[in-house]
C-alpha positions as CSV (number, residue, x, y, z in Angstrom):
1,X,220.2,120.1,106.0
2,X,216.6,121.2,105.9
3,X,214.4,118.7,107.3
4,X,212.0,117.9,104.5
5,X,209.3,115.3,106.8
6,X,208.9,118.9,108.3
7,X,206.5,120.2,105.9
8,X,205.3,117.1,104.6
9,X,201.3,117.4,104.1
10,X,200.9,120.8,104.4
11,X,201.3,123.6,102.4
12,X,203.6,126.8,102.9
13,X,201.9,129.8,104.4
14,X,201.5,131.7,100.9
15,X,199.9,128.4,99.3
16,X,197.6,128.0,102.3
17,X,196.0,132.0,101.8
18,X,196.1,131.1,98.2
19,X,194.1,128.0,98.5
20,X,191.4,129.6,101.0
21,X,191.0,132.7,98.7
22,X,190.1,130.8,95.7
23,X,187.8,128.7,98.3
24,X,186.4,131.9,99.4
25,X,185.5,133.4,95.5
26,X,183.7,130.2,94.4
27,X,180.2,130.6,96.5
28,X,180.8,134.4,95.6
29,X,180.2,133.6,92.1
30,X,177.8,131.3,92.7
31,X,175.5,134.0,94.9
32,X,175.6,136.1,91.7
33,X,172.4,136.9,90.2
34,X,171.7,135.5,86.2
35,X,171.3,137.7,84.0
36,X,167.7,138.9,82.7
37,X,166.8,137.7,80.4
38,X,167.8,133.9,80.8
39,X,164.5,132.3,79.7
40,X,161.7,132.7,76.7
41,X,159.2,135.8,77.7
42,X,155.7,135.4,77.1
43,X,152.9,138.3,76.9
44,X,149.7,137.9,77.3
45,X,147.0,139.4,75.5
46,X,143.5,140.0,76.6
47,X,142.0,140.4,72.9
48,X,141.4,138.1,69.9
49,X,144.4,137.6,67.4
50,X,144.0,139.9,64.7
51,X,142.9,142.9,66.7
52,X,145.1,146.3,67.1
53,X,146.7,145.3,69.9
54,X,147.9,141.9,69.1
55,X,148.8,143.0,65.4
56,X,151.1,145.7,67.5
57,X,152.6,143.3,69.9
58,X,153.5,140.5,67.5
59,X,155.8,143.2,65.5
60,X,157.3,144.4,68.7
61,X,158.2,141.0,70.0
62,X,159.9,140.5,67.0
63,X,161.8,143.4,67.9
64,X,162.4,142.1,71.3
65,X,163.7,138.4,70.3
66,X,166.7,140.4,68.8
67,X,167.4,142.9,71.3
68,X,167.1,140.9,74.5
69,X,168.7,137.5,73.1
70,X,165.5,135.5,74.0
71,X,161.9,134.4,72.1
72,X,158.9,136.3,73.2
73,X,155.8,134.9,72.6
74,X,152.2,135.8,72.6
75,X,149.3,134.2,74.9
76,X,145.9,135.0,73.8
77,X,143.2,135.1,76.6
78,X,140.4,137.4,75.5
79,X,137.2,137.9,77.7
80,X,135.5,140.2,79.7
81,X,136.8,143.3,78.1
82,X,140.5,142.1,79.1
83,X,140.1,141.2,82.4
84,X,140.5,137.6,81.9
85,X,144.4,138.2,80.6
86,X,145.2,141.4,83.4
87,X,144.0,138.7,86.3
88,X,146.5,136.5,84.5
89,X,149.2,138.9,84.9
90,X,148.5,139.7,87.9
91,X,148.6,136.2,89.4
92,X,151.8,135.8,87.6
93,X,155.4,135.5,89.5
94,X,157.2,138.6,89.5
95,X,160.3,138.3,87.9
96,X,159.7,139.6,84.3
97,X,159.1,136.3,82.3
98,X,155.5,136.8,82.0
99,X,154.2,140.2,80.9
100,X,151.0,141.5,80.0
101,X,149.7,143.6,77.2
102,X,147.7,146.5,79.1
103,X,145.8,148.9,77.7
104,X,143.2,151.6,78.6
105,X,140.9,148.8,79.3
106,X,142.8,148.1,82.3
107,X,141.3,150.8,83.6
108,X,137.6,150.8,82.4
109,X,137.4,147.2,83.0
110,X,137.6,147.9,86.6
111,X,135.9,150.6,86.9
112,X,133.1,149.0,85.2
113,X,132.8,145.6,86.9
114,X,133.8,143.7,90.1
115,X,137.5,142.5,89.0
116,X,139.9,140.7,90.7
117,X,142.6,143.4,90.7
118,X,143.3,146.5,91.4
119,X,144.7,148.6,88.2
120,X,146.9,151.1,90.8
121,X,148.0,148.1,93.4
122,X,148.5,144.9,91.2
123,X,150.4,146.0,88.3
124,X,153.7,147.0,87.4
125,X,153.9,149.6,84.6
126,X,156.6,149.3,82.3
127,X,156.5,151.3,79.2
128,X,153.6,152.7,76.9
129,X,154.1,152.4,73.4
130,X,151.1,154.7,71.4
131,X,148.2,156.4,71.6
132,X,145.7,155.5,69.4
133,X,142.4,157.5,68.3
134,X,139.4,156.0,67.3
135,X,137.2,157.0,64.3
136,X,133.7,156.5,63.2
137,X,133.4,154.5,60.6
138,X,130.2,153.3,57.8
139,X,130.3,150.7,54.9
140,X,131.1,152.6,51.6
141,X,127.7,151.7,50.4
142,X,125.7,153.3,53.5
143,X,123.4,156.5,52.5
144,X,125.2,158.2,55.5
145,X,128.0,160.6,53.8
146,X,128.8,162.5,56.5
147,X,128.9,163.3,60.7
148,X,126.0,165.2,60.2
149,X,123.8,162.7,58.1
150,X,124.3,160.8,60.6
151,X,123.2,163.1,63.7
152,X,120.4,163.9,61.3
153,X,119.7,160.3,61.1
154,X,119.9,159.9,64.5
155,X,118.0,162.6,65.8
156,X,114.8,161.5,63.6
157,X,115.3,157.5,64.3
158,X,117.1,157.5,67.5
159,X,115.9,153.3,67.8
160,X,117.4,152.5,64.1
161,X,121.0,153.3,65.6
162,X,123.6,150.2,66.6
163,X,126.7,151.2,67.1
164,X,130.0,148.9,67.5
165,X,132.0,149.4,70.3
166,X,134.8,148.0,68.9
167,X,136.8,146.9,72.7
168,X,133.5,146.3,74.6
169,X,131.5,148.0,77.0
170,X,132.7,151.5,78.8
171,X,135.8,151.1,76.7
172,X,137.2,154.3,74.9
173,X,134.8,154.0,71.8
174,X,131.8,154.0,74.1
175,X,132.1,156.4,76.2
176,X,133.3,158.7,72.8
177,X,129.4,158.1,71.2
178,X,127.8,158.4,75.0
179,X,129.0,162.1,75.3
180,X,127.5,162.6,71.7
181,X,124.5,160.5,72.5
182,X,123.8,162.1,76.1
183,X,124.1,165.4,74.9
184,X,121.3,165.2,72.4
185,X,119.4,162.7,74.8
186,X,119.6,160.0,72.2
187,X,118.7,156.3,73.3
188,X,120.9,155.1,70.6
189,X,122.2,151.5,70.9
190,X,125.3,150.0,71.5
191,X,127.1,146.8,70.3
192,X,129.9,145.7,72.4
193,X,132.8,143.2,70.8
194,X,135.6,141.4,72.1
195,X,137.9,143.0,69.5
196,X,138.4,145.1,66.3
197,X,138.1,141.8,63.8
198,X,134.4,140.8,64.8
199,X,133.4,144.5,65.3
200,X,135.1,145.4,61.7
201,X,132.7,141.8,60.5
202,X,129.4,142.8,61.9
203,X,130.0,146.6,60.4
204,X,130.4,145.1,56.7
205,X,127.9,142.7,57.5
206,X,125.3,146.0,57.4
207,X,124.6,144.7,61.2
208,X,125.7,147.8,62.5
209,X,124.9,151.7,61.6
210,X,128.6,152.6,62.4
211,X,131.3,151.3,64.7
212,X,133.9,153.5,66.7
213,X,137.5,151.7,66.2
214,X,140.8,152.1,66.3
215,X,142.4,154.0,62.9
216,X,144.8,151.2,62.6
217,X,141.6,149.0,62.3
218,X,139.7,151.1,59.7
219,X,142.0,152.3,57.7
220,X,143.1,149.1,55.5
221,X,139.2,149.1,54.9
222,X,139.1,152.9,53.9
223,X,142.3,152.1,51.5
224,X,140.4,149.1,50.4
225,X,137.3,151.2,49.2
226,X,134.7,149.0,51.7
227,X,134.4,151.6,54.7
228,X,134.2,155.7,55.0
229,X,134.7,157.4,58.4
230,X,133.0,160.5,59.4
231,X,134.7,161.6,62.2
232,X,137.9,160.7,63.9
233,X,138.0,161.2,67.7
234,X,141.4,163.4,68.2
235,X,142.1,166.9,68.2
236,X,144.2,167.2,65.0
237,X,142.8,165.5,61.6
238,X,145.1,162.7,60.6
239,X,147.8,163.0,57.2
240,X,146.1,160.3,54.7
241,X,142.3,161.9,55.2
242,X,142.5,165.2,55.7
243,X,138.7,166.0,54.7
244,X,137.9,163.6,57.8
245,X,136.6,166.0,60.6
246,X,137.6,165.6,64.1
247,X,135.0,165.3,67.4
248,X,136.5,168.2,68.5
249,X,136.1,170.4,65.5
250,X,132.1,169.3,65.7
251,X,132.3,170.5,69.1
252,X,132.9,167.6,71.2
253,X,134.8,168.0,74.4
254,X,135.6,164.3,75.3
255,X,138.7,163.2,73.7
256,X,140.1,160.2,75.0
257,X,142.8,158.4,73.4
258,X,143.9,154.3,74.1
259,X,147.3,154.0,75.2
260,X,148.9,150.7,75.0
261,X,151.7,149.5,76.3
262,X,153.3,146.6,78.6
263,X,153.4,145.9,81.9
264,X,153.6,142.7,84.4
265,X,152.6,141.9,88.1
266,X,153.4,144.1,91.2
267,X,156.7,143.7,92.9
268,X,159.1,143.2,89.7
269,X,162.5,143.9,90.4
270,X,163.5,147.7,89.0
271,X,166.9,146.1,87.7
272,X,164.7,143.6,85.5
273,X,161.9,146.8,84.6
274,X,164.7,149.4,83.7
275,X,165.6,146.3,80.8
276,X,162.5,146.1,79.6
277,X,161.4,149.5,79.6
278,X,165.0,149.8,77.5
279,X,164.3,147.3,75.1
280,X,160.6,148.6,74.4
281,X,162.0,151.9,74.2
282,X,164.3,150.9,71.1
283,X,161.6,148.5,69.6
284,X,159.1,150.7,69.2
285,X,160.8,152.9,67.1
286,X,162.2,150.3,64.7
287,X,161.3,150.6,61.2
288,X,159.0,147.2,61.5
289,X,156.7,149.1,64.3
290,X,156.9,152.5,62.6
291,X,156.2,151.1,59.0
292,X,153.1,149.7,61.0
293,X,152.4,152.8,62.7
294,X,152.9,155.0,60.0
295,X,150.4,153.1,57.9
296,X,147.6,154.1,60.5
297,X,148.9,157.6,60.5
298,X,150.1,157.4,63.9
299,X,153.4,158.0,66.0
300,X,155.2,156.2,68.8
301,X,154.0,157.7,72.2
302,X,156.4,156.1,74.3
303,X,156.7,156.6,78.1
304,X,158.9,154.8,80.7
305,X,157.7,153.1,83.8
306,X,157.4,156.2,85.6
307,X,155.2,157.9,83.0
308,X,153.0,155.1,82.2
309,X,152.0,154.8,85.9
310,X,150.9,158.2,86.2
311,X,149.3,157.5,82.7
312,X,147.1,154.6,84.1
313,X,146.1,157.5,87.3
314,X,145.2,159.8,85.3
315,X,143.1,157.6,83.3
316,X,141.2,156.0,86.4
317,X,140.3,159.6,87.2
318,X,139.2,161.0,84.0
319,X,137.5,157.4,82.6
320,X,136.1,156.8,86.2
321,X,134.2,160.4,86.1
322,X,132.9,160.0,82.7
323,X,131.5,156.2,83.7
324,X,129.9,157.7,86.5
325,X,128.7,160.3,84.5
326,X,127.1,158.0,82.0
327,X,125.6,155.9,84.4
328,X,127.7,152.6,82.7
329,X,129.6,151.3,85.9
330,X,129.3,150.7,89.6
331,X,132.5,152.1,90.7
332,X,133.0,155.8,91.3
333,X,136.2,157.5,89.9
334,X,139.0,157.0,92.9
């Protein structure tokens, strides 16, 4: 007879390799990594609400809830031409829960004041979304009809000019009017703002001659009959005003555009940047953004992480040269 107190209290050999396998998976599964996104994702914004660039990222986070399966949110912190909201980023932890909206004045922000970051060491670069020209725009009512009324106007009353520039100081806008300005050695005046809403105010306002911002800025007030542009600073004329000339067709050479796009602190994980970079890939050409788009007659410009660092190089160099050119910062292009 088999004796059964043999084996009482322990388990056969199979049951024992059983037992310590399953023992074995458990911390396995529990070392697995969660999924990104688990958590809300908030971007911050380093210009008033309103503005291009928040009107932009508020559709495209909307896109974002939906394809990622989490909220994303919007932080305003304007100031000092962005840098208030990049340092943010910057100090943020790395793991892809807080992003940053980052722009061209990532770049001219540094190159025009001491900041507390580096734009090619402190950042990751995750996708741009557009490029977006800027135009010159007048109140409807102003005696200025044209580009050259106004270089007329300017040549003969150089001290009667104020011109917005409508992201701040040595921001794409005014470096656009210092190459027409130096040219002609005209001590023309500029008026910085914090964003496209107050620069858009003061124009109306008839504090300003003309302002230099962004087409999706001017344009509702072009449809709306209150503002007429004179020039548009691209190298092709846009679809809805054809009869608007471009800086380069009066012979201007410096055409920069503003990219915008997203990005968060150094270090982030690729895994967590290829998802993101994914996701803004597909938002951006959803019909909400390119209804948006569209309306400004623009198109998506999107480039991947890859592509929107050497983006943000390329910028330092050619934005750096022109600041030192102009005299406008203290840094010299890297």
């Amino acid at each position: 007879m088999r004796d059964v107190t043999a084996t009482q209290g322990r388990l056969p050999r199979r049951g024992v390799l059983a037992a310590a396998a399953s023992l074995l998976a458990v911390p396995a599964v529990q070392a697995q990594p969660q999924r990104f996104p688990s958590q809300p994702i908030k971007i911050i914004v380093g210009f008033p609400a309103g503005g291009t660039f928040d009107s932009l990222l508020r559709v495209i986070s909307a896109e974002l809830r939906e394809l990622l399966g989490q909220n994303v949110v919007l932080e305003t912190r304007s100031g000092a031409g962005g840098a208030v909201a990049f340092t943010a980023v910057k100090a943020a932890p790395p793991d892809g829960y807080t992003l940053g909206g980052l722009s061209t004045a990532v770049v001219s922000s540094a190159l025009l004041e001491n900041v507390p970051y580096d734009p090619l060491k402190d950042f990751t670069y995750i996708s741009s979304l557009v490029e977006i020209p800027f135009a010159a725009a007048v109140p409807a009512e102003s005696p200025l009809k044209s580009w050259d009324d106004l270089m007329a106007f300017g040549r003969a009353q150089p001290e009667r000019v104020f011109y917005g520039s409508a992201s701040g100081l040595a921001q794409t806008p005014h470096l656009l009017i210092s190459e027409v300005a130096t040219r002609d050695n005209l001590p023309w005046t500029v008026v910085p703002f914090r964003g496209s809403a107050d620069c858009m105010v003061a124009l109306l306002g008839g504090q300003l001659t003309f302002a230099m911002d962004t087409m999706v800025s001017v344009l509702p007030f072009v449809r709306s009959g209150r503002v007429r542009l004179l020039a548009i600073g691209s190298d092709r004329r846009t679809r809805s005003l054809p009869a608007v000339p471009t800086l380069a067709e009066l012979g201007y050479s410096t055409l920069i555009r503003s990219f915008y796009g997203v990005g968060g602190p150094a270090g982030m994980n690729p895994e967590v940047v290829h998802t993101l970079q994914e996701a803004l890939r597909v938002a951006v050409h959803r019909p909400s953004v390119l209804h948006m788009l569209q309306e400004a007659d623009q198109d998506p410009r999107y480039l991947d992480a890859a592509g929107m660092t050497e983006l943000v190089a390329s910028t330092m160099r050619t934005q750096g040269e022109l600041i030192t050119r102009y005299g406008l910062g203290r840094r010299a292009a890297r």
